[in-house]
N, C-alpha and C positions, 0 to 999 in steps of 0.2 A: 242130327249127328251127335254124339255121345264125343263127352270130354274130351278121352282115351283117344278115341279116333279124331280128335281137332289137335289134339296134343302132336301125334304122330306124322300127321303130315304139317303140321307147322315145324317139327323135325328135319321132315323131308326137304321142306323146303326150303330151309335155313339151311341147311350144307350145300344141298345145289346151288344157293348162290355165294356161301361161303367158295366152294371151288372154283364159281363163274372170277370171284375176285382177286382169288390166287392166283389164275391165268393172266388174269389183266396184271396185276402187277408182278409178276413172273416175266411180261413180255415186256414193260417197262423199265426193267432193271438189265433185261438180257439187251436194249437196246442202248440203254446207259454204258454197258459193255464193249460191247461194239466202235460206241463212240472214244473207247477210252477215258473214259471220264471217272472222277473221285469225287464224288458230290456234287451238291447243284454250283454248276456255272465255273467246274476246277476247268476246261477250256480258254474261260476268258481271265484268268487270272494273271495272265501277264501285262493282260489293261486292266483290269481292275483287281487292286489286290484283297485279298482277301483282310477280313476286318481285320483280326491279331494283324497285320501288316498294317492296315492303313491307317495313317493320322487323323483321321477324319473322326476315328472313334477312339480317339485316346481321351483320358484325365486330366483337364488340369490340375495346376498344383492347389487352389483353391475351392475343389468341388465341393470339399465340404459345409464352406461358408455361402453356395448358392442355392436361394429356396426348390423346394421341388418343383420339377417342372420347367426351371430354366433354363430357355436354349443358351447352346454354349457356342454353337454352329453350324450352319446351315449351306446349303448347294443345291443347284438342281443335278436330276441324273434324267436317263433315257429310259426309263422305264415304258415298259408298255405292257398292255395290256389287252386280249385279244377274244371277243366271242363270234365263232365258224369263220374263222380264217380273220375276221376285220378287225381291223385294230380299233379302241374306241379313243378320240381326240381328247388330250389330257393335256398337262400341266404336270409334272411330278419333283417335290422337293422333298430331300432328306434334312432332319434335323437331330442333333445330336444336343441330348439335353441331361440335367440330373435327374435320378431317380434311386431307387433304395433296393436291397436287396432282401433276403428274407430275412436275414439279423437284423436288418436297420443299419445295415450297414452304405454311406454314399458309394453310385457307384454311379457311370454313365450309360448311357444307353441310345438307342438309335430310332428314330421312326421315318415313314417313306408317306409320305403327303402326295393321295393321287387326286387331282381333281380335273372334272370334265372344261374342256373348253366351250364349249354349249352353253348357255346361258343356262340358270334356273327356271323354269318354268312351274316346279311344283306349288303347293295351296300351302305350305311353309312360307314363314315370314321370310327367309330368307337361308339359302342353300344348305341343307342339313348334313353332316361331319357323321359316319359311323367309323367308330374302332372298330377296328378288323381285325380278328385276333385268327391268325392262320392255323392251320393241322401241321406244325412244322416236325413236332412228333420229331425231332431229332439230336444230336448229342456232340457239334460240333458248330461253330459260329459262322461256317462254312453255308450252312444252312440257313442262316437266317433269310427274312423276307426282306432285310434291307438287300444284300446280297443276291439273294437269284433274282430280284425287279431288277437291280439295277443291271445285272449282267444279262437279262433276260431269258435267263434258263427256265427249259421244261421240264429241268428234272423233279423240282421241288413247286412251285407256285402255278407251273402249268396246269398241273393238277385242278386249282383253285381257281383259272383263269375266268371258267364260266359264272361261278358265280362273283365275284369279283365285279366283270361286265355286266351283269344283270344291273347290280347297285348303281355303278356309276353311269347306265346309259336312262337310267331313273332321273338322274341327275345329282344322286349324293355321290359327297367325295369322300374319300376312304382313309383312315391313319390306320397304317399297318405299324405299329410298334413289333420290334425284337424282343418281344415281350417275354424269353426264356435268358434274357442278358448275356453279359458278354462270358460268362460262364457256361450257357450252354445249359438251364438246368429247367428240363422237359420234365413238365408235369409237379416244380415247382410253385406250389398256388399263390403264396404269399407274395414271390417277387414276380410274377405275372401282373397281380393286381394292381401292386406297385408301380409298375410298368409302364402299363395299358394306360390308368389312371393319371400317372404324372405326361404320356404321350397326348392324352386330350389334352391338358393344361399348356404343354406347348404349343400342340397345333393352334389351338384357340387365340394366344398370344402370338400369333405369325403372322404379321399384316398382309405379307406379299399373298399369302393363299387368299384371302378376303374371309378370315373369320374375326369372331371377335366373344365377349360374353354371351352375346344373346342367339348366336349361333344353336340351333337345336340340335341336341346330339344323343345317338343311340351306340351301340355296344353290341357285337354280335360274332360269334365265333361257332365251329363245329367239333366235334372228335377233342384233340388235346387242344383245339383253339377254344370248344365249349367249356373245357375244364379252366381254361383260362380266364375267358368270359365271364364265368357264374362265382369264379374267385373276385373278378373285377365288381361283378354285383354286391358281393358279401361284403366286399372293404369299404364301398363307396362313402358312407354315411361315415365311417371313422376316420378312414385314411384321406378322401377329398370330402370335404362336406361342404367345400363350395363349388364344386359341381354338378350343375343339372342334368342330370340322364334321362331323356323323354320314356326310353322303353331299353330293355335288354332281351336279346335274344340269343339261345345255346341250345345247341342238340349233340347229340351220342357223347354227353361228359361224362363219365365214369367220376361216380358220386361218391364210390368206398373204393378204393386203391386194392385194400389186401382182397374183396370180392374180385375184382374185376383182373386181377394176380391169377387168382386160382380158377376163375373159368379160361383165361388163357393160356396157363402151362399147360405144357404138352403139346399144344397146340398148333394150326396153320401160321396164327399173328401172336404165337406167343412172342416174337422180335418185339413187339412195340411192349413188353411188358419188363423185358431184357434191358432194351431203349431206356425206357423209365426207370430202372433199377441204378442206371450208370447215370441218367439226369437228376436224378433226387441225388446222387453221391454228390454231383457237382455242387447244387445249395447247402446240402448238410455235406461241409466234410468232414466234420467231426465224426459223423456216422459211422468213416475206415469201414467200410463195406466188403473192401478187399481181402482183408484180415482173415473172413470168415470163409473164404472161396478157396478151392481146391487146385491141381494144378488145370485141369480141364477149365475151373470157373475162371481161372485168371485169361484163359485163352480165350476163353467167349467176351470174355468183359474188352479185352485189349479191341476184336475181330468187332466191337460194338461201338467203341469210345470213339470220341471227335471224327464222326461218321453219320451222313444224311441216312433217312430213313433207307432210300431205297439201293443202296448200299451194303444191309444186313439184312433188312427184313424176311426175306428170302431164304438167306444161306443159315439164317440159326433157327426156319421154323425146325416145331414137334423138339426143339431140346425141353426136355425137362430141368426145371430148375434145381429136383433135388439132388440132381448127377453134380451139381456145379458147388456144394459150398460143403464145406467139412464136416457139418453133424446133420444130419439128418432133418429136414420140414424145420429149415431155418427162419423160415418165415415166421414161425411159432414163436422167436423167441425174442424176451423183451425190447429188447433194443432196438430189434427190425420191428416189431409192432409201434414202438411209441413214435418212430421216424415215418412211417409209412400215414398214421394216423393224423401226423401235424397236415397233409394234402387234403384231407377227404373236405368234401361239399357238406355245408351243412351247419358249421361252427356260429356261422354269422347270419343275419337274417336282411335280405336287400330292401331297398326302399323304394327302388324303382318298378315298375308294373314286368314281369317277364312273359316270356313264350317260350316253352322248353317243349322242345320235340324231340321223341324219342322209337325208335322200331320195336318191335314186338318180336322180333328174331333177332335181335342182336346177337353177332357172336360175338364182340366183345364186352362190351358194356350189361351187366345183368338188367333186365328189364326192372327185375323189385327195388334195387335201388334207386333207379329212375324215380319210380312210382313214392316212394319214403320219401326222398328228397324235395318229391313235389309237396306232398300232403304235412312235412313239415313247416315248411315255407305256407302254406295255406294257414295251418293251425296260427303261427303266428302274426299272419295279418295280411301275407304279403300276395298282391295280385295277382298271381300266376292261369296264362292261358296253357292247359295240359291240352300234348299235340302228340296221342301215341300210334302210330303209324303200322299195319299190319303187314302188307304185300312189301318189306323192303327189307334191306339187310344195314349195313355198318356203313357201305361207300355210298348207295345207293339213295338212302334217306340224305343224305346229304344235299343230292342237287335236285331232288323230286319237291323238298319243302321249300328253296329258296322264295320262290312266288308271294310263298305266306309270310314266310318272315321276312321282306321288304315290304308284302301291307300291312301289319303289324305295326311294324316299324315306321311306315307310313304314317297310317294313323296317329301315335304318338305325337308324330312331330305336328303334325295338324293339330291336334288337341283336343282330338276324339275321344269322349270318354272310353272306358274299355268295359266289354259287354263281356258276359261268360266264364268269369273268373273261377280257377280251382273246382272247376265241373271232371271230375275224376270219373 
């Protein structure tokens, strides 16, 4: 078969399942509707209130004199957790610890400690801790993962629920840090990593869970949790250098921001590009993004802000961005470039062994960037297993690789050497 013709129905087949995914969350959103609902878990909000309400996540006055990492305080919540209908037996605590934001600036933050009630049985010294960096992909604190566990919404974690179960009936236990902080700033890389990173130094330090130093620990996230994850790879060796990462694992991360910008406008999922545009406003505010948007951009930005993905993603596909900002392919211009540039993958080089998988139809993420980002990280040293996936699209890659990236990650924590490195 001739190029041309593999080109064209890899085409083909990439919108058939781009539209198969539109409908699935088209009927996700119309039934979030239905229920009346404003984000994940705006039902249960009058038992639990959301973060910006609850004391649970507020500041003391002396955060700043607490090292990173320091729980400040801790609870258990009801969290659960469900693969084909069954709940898998847990444990789960929230702890609210310091962490940094993308200035350096202290700020607090939140993480949700799932662990199985099950005994370990795995070939690990003892029960391995993965960060779990979600697809939260959203632009309101309403959304975080500490928030729809504890409330138990489908709107937002449901989503992730299977794999999630996959991990923990393994028998690892899960730190899902809020790892876009209490700002809300998706797709954030710097204060993710920050995050993520000072959330293992807590979990680790929390006796009641049963971790400790020697605890083996991996790092694994998808979509805007991959972009998160492979941020949390790059800072490791700077930002913690006293902690051990056996193995990281990330897929569909969008590598270059302003690529993965321009194959989405116009677009079905141009919303998560929209999403991201108001979540970087929140880390950089100095940015004033607003400034540059028209009376239509100010409407979309408002109909996007402090709002779960499934919320907007829908009602603003195929807007074009250039409809939205005063001069024309704003994107172009210095300011948006040098802000957009501080996210991209790739600045930092990780130390810990990866597995990055990626689709070959992606309609979000460019495949070439994938591929650059890998063969960078190769060039300088770094162990990366490349996992590029052809039959799948954006959602679907997601739960088809889970398999491999908990033996993967298995392995690590065992102390499996790793076989096949940077084979492109």
């Amino acid at each position: 078969m001739t190029a041309g013709r593999v080109q064209i129905r890899n085409r083909k087949l990439s919108v058939g399942l781009a539209v198969a995914t539109i409908l699935v969350s088209a009927a996700g959103v119309g039934l979030n509707a239905g229920l009346n609902q404003v984000g994940a878990g705006a039902d249960t909000a009058a038992t639990f209130p959301v973060p910006a309400n609850d004391p649970f996540y507020a500041s003391p006055a002396n955060l700043a004199d607490l090292p990173n990492g320091k729980v400040i305080r801790s609870r258990t919540v009801p969290a659960k957790i469900a693969f084909l209908g069954l709940n898998v037996p847990l444990t789960a605590w929230q702890l609210a610890y310091r962490s940094n934001d993308a200035h350096d600036q202290p700020i607090t933050s939140v993480t949700t400690l799932l662990v199985p009630t099950a005994k370990y049985t795995g070939k690990a010294a003892s029960r391995p801790l993965i960060a779990y960096q979600t697809a939260e992909d959203s632009t309101g604190s309403q959304c975080a993962p500490s928030y729809t566990l504890e409330t138990n919404s489908a709107v937002l974690t449901g989503q992730e629920q299977s794999l999630m179960a996959e991990a923990l009936n393994k028998g690892f236990a899960l730190d899902v840090a809020d790892f876009e902080g209490p700002n809300s700033g998706f797709l954030v890389g710097r204060q993710a990593a920050h995050i993520a990173l000072d959330g293992i130094r807590a979990a680790l330090s929390f006796a009641p869970a049963g971790f400790n130093s020697s605890t083996p620990v991996g790092a694994w996230g998808y979509s805007g949790g991959g972009h998160a994850t492979a941020w949390t790879a790059e800072l490791q060796h700077s930002y913690a250098p006293d902690l051990k990462i056996a193995g990281i694992a990330f897929g569909g991360a969008p590598a270059n921001l302003e690529n993965s910008y321009k194959q989405l406008n116009g677009g079905p999922f141009v919303g998560f590009m929209l999403g991201a545009i108001v979540g970087v406003s929140h880390g950089y505010p100095e940015w004033n993004i607003k400034s540059q948007l028209n009376a239509k951009g100010l409407s979309v930005f408002a109909a996007v802000d402090q709002k779960c993905t499934a919320d907007f993603v829908v009602n603003v596909a195929f807007t074009n961005v250039n409809d939205l900002t005063t001069v024309p392919n704003g994107i172009d211009l210095p300011q948006n470039q040098s802000i957009i540039a501080l996210d991209n993958l790739g600045q930092n080089m990780p130390v810990a062994p990866i597995y990055d998988y990626y689709s070959l139809l992606d309609e979000a993420i460019p495949t070439a960037d994938s591929v650059a980002l890998i063969k960078k990280y190769c060039s300088a040293g770094v162990k990366v297993i490349a996992q590029p996936v052809a039959l799948s699209e954006h959602v679907t890659l997601g739960i088809i690789k889970t398999p491999d990236v908990l033996s993967f990650l298995d392995d690590r924590f065992n102390g499996k050497p790793i076989s096949g490195a940077c084979k492109l």
